[in-house]
Structure formats: C-alpha cells, structure tokens
C-alpha positions in Angstrom: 1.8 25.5 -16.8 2.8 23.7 -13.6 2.6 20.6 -15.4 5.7 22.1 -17.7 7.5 23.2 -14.9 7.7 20.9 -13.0 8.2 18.1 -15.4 11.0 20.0 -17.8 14.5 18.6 -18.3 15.1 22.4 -19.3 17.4 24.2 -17.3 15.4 28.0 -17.0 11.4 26.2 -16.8 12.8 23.4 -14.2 12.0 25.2 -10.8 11.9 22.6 -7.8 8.2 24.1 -6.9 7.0 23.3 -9.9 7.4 19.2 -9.2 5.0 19.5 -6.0 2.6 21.9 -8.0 1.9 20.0 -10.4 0.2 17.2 -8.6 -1.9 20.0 -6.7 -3.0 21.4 -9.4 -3.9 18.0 -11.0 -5.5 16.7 -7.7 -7.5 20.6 -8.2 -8.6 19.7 -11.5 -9.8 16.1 -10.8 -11.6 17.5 -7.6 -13.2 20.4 -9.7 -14.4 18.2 -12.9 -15.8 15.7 -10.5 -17.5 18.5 -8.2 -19.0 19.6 -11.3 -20.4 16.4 -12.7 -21.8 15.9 -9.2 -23.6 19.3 -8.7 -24.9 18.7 -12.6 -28.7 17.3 -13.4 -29.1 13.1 -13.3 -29.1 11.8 -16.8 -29.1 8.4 -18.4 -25.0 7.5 -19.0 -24.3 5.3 -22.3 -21.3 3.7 -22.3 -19.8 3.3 -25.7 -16.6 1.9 -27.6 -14.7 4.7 -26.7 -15.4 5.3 -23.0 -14.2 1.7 -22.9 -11.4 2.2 -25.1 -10.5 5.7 -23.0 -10.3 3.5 -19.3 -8.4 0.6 -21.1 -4.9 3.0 -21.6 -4.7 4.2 -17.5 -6.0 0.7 -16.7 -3.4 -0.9 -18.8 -0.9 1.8 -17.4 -1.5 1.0 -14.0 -0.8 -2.3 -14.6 1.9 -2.1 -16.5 3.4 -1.2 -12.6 3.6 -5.3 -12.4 6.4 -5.6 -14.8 8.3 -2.3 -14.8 12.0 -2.4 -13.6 11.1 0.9 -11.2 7.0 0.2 -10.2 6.9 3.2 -7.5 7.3 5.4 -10.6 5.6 4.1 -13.1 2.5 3.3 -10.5 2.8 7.1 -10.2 2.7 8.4 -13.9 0.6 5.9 -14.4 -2.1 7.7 -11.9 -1.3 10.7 -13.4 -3.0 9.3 -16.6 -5.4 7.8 -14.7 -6.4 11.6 -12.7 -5.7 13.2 -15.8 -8.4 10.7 -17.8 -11.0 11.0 -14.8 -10.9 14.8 -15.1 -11.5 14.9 -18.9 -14.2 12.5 -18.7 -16.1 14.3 -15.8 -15.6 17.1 -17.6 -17.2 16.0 -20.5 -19.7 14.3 -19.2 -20.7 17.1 -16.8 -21.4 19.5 -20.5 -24.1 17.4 -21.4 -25.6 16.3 -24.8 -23.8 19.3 -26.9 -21.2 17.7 -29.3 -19.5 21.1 -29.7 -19.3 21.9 -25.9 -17.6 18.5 -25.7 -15.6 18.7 -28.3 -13.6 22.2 -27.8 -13.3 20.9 -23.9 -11.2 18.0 -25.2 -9.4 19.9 -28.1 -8.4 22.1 -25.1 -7.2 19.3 -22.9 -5.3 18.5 -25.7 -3.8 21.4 -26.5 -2.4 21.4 -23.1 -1.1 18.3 -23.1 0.6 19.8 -26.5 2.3 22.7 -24.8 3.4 20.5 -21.5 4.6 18.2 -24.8 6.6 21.6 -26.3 8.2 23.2 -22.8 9.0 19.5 -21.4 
C-alpha cells in the first residue's frame, strides 16, 4: 500500500510520506524474508534455469544504470527490483520443499505488484 502511495501520479493516493515509506517498508520486507531464511533449517540449494533467469532481470537492471540518460534514478529503481527479487526469493526459499506453499507466496507477491500496478 505504501508502494501505491508513494509511487502514484494520482492526485488523492500521492501523499509526500508515502515516497519515504515505501523504501522502509521494502528495506522491512527484504530484512524480514532474509531473517527468515536465516533462522530456517540448512538444506541442500539447487540452482535451476529459473533462479538464473530470476537474477539476470535486476542484474541486467542495474546495469542498465551504465547507459541511462538519468543513472542516479534508474541505479535506484533498479535496486528496488533487485530488494524486491531478494525478498521473493528468500521468501521462497525459506518455505521449503512445498510447491503449493511456494507458489501462493509468489501469486501473492504478484498480486501486489498488480494493485501497486492499478492505484499507480
């Protein structure tokens, strides 16, 4: 909901909290999914296709800093991605084995990402 606020165009959801909110509660999340995977039972990791596939997008977004007209700000979303990416995986990872679990975590993730999409 931060997210929203702070990142809509929209005159009633654009409050100037909402901008300096939004990376707390992104920083909150990353911290959180991360605590979790840490405090969670050692287990063999398998890195597949898509792990590779999911860091290549904020890896290529960070880089794509290099040749933007404006690279303080697009350095910046581009970390967003990166947080954003970090927290999902931790998050999954930190489930464990149950494709279901796994699943409805990311169809949330997404759904958010959906309603940030909607109110921005």
């Amino acid at each position: 909901m931060w997210t929203a606020l702070g990142s809509s165009s929209v005159y009633p959801w654009n409050i100037p909290v909402g901008r300096t909110m939004r990376w707390v509660v992104l920083a909150e999340l990353a911290a959180f999914a991360l605590l979790y995977v840490w405090l969670r039972p050692r287990r063999d990791v398998r890195v597949s296709a898509w792990v590779v596939l999911a860091a290549a997008l904020p890896a290529l977004a960070v880089l794509s800093a290099l040749w933007s007209p404006v690279p303080g700000l697009t350095a910046g979303r581009a970390l967003t991605v990166a947080a954003l990416f970090v927290a999902a995986g931790a998050v999954t990872y930190g489930v464990g084995a149950s494709p279901e679990r796994r699943g409805e975590i990311l169809l949330g993730i997404l759904a958010g990402c959906v309603v940030v999409a909607v109110f921005g």
